[in-house]
N, C-alpha and C positions, 0 to 999 in steps of 0.2 A: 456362628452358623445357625439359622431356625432351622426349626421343628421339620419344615417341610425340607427344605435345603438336605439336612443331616437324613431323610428317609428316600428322600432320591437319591443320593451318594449311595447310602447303603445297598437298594435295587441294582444299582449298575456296578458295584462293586461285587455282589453275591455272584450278580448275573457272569460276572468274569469268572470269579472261581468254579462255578458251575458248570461251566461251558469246558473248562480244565478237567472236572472232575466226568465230565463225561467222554474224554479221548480226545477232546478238541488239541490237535497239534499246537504247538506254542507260534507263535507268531503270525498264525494262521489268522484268518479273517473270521471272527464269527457271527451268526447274525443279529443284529441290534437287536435292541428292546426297545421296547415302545411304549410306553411312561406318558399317561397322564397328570402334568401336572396341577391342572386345575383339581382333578381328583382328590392328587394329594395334598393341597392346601385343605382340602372338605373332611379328609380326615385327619387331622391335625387339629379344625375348627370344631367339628364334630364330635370327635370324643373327650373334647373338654367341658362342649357347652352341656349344660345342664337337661336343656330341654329336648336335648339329641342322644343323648350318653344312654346305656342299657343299663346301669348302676349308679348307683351311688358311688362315689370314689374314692372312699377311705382310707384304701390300701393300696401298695404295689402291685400286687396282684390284681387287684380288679381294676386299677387304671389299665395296666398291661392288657390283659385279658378285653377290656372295650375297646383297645387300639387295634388288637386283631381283629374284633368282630366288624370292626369298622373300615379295617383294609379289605379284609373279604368282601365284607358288603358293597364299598364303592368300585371295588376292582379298578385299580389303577393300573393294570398291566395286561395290555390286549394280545399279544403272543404269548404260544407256549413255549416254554423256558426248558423242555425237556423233549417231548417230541421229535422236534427235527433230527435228536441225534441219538433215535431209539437203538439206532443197530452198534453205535460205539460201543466199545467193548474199555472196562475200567481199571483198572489196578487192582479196585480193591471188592471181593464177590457181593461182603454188605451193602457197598454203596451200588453198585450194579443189582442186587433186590431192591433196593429202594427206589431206585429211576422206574423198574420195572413195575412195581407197582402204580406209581403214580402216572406212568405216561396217559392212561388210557381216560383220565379223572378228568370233566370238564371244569374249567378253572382251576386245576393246581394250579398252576405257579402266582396266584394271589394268595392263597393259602398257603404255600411254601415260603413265601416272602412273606406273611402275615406271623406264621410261626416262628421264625429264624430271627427276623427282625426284633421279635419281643424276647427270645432266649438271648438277642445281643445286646438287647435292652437293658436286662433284668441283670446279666453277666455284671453291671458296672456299680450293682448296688450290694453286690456278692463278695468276700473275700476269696472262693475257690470259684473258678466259672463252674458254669453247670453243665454236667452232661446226660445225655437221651443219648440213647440205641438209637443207630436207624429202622433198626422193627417200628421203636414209638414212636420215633417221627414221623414215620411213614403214618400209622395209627391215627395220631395227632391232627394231619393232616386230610385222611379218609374221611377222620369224622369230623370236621368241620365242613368239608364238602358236601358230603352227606346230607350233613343237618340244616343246611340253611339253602332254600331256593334262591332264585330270584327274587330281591326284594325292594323295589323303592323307597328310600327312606322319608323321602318328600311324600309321598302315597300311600304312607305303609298304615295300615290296621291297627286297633288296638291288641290281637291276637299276632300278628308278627310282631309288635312288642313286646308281648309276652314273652315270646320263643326265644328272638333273641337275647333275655335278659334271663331268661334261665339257661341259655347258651354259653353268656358270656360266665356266668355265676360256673357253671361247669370248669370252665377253661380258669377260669380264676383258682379254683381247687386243683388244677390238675398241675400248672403253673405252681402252685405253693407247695408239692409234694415233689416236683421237679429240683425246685429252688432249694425242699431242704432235706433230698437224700445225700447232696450234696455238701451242704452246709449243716450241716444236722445239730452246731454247738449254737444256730441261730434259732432253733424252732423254738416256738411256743412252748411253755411249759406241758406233759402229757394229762390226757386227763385219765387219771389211774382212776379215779373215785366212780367212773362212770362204766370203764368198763372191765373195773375188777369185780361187781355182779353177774359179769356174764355166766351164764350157764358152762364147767366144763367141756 
């Protein structure tokens, strides 16, 4: 299966459990999604080519972390994935804060899929999968929205180059603290030496 194949699976695979997780009765119809796939061939192409990538790509992390910034950016997914079923009522009261925050967000559900997709990502290079609060995810998700306008990447400025690559450098860090509260016999060795001078 490619690159692109395996990331549209993933979309309509979330978008099913999502739809669950928001009250959708089982059997029931719910409403499609709407997937560009041209899009996501561009990020798939994109944040591997050199000349389009926000980093250098050294690490898991920062591959991860440009494949988000790059699903955000292209937005592959024109309906909101949350929205039409603001008023269900959920099982569980975290996951009903978390829809609540984000219904109101323009383009969550690129950034929901941007985030999720790369924690599903990152889960298969992990011995223990990784877990986030929904507080953080919700978080996670805010501020990626947040942080990045509309940006053509065909048009885009040397200053929205900036931004996004001290964006993705962000998410890259934030990703590698994710990865090893988790995993914590995989981190890096600590640096004692630097901040055993701190001031008490």
């Amino acid at each position: 299966m490619s690159e692109s194949d395996e990331l549209c699976h993933f979309i309509e695979a979330y978008h099913r459990s999502l739809m669950k997780l928001q009250g959708v009765p089982v059997g029931q119809t719910s409403p499609s999604i709407s997937v560009n796939s041209t899009k996501i061939a561009n990020i798939i192409n994109d944040s591997k080519d050199d000349n389009k990538s926000f980093l250098l790509m050294n690490n898991l992390f920062k591959k991860t972390a440009n494949l988000i910034t790059h699903i955000y950016i292209n937005s592959p997914i024109k309906n909101n994935i949350i929205k039409k079923f603001r008023t269900a009522t959920t099982s569980n009261s975290n996951h009903s804060s978390f829809l609540v925050k984000l219904v109101d967000i323009p383009n969550h559900q690129n950034a929901v899929i941007a985030v999720a997709y790369s924690l599903y990502s990152l889960n298969k290079s992990f011995n223990k999968k990784l877990k986030l609060s929904c507080h953080s995810f919700a978080e996670l998700i805010q501020t990626l929205c947040l942080s990045v306008t509309t940006i053509e990447l065909n048009n885009a400025s040397e200053k929205d180059y900036q931004h996004l690559t001290q964006l993705t450098l962000l998410l890259s860090l934030l990703l590698e603290q994710i990865a090893y509260k988790t995993n914590s016999h995989e981190e890096d060795p600590h640096c004692d030496s630097l901040l055993n001078i701190l001031p008490a």
